[in-house]
C-alpha positions in Angstrom: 0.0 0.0 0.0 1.3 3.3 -0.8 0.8 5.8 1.5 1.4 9.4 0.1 0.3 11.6 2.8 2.9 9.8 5.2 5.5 9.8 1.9 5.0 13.6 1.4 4.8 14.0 5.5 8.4 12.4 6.1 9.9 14.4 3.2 8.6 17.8 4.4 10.5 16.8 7.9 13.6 15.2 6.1 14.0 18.4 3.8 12.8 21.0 6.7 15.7 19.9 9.2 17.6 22.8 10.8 15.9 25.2 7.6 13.3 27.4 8.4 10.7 26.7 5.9 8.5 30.1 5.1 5.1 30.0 4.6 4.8 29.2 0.7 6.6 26.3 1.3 4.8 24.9 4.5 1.4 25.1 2.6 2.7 23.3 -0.9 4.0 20.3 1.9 0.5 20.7 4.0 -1.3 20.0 0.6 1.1 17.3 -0.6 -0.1 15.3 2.4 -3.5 15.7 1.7 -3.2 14.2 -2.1 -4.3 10.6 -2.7 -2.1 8.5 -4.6 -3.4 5.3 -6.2 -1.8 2.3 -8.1 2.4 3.5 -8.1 5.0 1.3 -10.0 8.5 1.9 -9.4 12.0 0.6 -10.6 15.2 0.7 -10.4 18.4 -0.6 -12.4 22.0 -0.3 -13.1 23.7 2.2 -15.5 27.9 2.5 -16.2 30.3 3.9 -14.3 31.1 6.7 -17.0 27.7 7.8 -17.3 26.2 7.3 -13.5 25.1 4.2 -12.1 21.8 5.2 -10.8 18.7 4.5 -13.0 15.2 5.2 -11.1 11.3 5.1 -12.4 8.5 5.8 -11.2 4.9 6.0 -12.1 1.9 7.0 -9.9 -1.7 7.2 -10.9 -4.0 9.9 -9.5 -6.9 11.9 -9.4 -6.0 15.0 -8.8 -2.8 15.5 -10.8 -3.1 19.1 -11.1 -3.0 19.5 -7.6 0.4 17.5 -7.4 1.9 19.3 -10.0 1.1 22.5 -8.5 2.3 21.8 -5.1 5.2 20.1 -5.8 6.6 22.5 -8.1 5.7 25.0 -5.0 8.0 22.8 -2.7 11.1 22.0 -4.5 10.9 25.9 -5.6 10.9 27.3 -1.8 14.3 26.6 -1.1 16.5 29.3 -3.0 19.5 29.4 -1.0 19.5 25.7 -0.8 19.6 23.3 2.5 21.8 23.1 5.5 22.2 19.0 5.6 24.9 19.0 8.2 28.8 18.6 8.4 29.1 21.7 5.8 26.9 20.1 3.0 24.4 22.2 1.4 21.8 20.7 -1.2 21.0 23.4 -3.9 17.5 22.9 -5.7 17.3 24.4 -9.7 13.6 23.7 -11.4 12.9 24.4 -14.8 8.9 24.3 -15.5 8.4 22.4 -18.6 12.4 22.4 -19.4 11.9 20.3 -21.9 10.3 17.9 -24.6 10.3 14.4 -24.7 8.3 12.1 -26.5 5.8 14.9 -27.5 5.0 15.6 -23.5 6.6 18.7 -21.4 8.6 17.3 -18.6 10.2 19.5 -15.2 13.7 19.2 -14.9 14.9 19.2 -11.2 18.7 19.6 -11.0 20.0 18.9 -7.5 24.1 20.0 -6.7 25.7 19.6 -3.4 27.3 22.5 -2.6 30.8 21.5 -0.6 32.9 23.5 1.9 36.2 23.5 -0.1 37.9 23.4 3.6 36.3 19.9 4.0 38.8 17.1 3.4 35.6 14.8 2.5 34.1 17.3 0.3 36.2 15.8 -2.9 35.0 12.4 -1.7 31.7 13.4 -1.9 31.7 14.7 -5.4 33.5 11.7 -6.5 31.0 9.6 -5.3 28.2 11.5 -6.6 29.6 11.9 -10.2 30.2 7.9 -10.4 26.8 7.8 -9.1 24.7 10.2 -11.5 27.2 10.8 -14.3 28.1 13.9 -15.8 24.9 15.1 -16.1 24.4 15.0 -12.1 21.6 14.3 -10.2 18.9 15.2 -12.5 14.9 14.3 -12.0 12.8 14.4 -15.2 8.9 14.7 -14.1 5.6 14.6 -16.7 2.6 15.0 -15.4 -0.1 13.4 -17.7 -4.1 13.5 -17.0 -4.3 10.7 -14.6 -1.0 9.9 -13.3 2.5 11.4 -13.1 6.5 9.8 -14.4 9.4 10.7 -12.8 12.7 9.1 -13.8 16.3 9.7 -12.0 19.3 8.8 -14.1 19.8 8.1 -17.6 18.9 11.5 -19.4 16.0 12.2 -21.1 17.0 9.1 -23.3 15.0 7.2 -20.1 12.0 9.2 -19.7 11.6 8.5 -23.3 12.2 4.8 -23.0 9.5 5.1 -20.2 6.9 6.8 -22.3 7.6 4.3 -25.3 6.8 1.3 -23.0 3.9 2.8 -21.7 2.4 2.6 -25.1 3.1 -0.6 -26.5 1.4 -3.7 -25.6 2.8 -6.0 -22.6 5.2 -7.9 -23.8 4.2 -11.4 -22.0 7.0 -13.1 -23.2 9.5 -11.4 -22.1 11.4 -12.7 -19.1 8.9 -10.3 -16.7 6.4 -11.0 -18.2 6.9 -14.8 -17.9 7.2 -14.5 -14.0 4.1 -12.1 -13.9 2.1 -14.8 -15.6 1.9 -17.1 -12.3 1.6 -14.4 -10.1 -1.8 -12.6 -9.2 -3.9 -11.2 -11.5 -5.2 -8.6 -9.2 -2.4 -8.3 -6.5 -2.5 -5.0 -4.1 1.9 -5.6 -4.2 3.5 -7.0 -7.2 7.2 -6.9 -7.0 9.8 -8.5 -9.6 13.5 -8.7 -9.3 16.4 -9.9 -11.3 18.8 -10.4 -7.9 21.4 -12.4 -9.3 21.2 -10.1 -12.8 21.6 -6.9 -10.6 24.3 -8.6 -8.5 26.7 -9.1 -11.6 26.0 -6.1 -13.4 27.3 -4.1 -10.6 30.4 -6.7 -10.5 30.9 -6.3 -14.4 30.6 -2.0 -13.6 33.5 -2.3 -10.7 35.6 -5.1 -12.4 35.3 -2.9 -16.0 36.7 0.1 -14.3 40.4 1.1 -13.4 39.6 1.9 -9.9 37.3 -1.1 -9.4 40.5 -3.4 -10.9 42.2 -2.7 -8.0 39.9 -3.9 -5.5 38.1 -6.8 -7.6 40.4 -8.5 -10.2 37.8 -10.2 -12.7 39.7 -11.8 -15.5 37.9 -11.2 -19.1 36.5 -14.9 -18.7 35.1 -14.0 -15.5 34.0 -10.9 -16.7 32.2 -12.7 -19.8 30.7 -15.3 -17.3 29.0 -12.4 -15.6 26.9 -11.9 -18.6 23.5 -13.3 -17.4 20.6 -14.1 -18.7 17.4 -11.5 -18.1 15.4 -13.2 -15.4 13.1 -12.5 -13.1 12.0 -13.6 -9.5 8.7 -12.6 -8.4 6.2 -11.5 -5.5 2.5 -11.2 -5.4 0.5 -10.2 -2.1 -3.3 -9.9 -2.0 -5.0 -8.9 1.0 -8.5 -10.3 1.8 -10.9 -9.3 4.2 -10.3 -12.4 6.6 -6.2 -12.9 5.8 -3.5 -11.8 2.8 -2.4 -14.4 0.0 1.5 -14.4 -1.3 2.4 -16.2 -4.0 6.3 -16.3 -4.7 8.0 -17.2 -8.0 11.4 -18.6 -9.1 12.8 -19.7 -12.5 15.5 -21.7 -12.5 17.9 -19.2 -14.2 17.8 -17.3 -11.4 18.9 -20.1 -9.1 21.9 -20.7 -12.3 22.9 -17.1 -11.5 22.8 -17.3 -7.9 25.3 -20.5 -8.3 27.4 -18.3 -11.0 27.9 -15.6 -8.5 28.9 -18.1 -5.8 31.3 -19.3 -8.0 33.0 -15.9 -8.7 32.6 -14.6 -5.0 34.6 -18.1 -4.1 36.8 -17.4 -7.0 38.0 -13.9 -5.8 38.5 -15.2 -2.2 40.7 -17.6 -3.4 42.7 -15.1 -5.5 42.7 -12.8 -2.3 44.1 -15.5 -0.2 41.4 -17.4 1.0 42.8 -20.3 -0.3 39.7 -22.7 -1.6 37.4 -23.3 -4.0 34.5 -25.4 -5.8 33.1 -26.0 -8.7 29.1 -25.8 -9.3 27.5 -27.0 -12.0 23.6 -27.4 -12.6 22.4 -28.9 -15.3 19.0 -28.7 -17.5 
C-alpha cells in the first residue's frame, strides 16, 4: 500500500531539518499530504560507471494530478538558498517548468548540486561519489505529469524518460522474461514486485571489475567478466490482501537459481585469488 500523505509527510520533515521553511513552502507540503495516490509502480536498475550508475522510475496514478503538480513545483521551488544537511553540505534545488520535450510531453527538470565547503577534506570524496553515481549530467529528475497519473525518472537523461513513455504505449510484452514471472503471479495483486537479484548482482560486479579503480579492488579476468553476462530473469512476488487474511504467492525460475550458483562461484573465486585459499566448482544442469 502506498501511502502518500505519510510519503510527502516524512519528506517535508527530512527536507525541513535545521531550515526554516517560510510559509509558501509549508502550505505546498500541508497539501502534498492531503493528495491521494493510487496504483504507483517503481524501478530501479543499473547504468555504467562513466555515465552514473543510478537509473530510477517511477509512475503514480492519480486523481488529482493538477493539484500535485502544482504543489510540488511549489516545494522544491521554496528553497532558494538551498539546504543546511549537516557537516558543511548544502543541497542546492534548480527547477525548470516544462524544461523540456520528450516524447511529445513537457517534462520539469529538477537539477539537485551539493554545494561543498572547499575546507572539507571529505568534500572531494563526496563529489567523486556522486559523479560515479549520477554521471556527468548529475543528479537530475525528469517529471511529466499526464491527465491521470504522473513519471518521474532519475538517471539516464532524457533518453529514459523517453524509454518510459515508449513502453507505456506498447502492448505487454508477455514473453519477455517479466512477463513470464508475472504470468503465475496474481492477476489482481494490491503488491507486485519483480527482481532480477542475481542479474543486478553481476551487473554491478561487471561495472566495478570494468573500471580502473574497481581493478584494484576486484580482479575479474575477461573470462570471469564474460561469465557475468546473465541471462534476463526474473523472480517474483505477489500479495493480496482479503478481508479475513492476505495471500503471497512467490516465483522462481531456475535461471535465477543458475545465476545465484554463478555468483557463488565468482565470490569463491575472488576469495581464493585474495588468499582465502579454496574453492569449488558448481555445475547445474538442464
Amino acid at each position: 500500500i502506498f501511502d502518500l500523505p505519510e510519503l510527502a509527510s516524512l519528506g517535508a520533515r527530512m527536507m525541513q531539518g535545521n531550515n526554516r521553511v517560510n510559509a509558501a513552502a509549508k502550505e505546498a507540503m500541508d497539501t502534498l499530504s492531503k493528495v491521494k495516490a493510487g496504483p504507483t509502480m517503481g524501478s530501479f536498475a543499473l547504468g555504467s560507471m562513466t555515465e552514473g550508475i543510478m537509473r530510477m522510475t517511477t509512475l503514480m496514478e492519480l486523481a488529482d494530478v493538477a493539484t500535485l503538480k502544482t504543489a510540488t513545483r511549489k516545494v522544491q521551488q521554496a528553497f532558494p538558498d538551498g539546504l543546511e544537511i549537516g557537516n558543511g553540505l548544502k543541497q542546492k534545488y534548480d527547477l525548470t517548468v516544462d524544461g523540456e520535450t520528450i516524447g511529445g510531453e513537457k517534462a520539469d527538470v529538477l537539477k539537485m548540486e551539493m554545494e561543498i565547503d572547499p575546507n572539507d577534506p571529505q568534500g572531494a570524496m563526496v563529489a567523486q561519489v556522486m559523479g560515479i553515481m549520477y554521471g556527468p549530467e548529475g543528479l537530475v529528475t525528469r517529471s511529466i505529469f499526464q491527465k491521470d497519473r504522473m513519471l518521474s525518472t532519475t538517471g539516464g537523461g532524457a533518453e529514459a524518460m523517453e524509454a518510459l513513455l515508449t513502453s507505456l504505449k506498447g502492448t505487454p510484452r508477455t514473453e519477455s522474461p517479466a512477463g513470464k514471472t508475472r504470468a503465475y503471479l496474481g492477476s489482481q495483486a494490491n503488491v507486485l514486485g519483480l527482481m532480477d537479484l542475481p542479474g543486478t548482482v553481476a551487473k554491478a560486479l561487471r561495472i566495478v571489475g570494468e573500471s580502473d579503480i574497481g581493478k584494484m579492488f576486484l580482479p575479474l579476468d575477461e573470462d570471469t567478466l564474460e561469465s557475468l553476462v546473465l541471462p534476463s530473469s526474473f523472480s517474483g512476488l505477489s500479495l493480496v490482501a482479503e478481508p479475513a487474511g492476505v495471500r503471497t504467492r512467490t516465483v522462481m525460475p531456475v535461471e535465477q537459481i543458475r545465476g545465484i550458483l554463478t555468483l557463488v562461484e565468482v565470490f569463491t573465486k575472488l576469495q581464493a585469488g585474495m588468499g582465502a585459499g579454496f574453492g569449488v566448482n558448481i555445475q547445474l544442469d538442464n
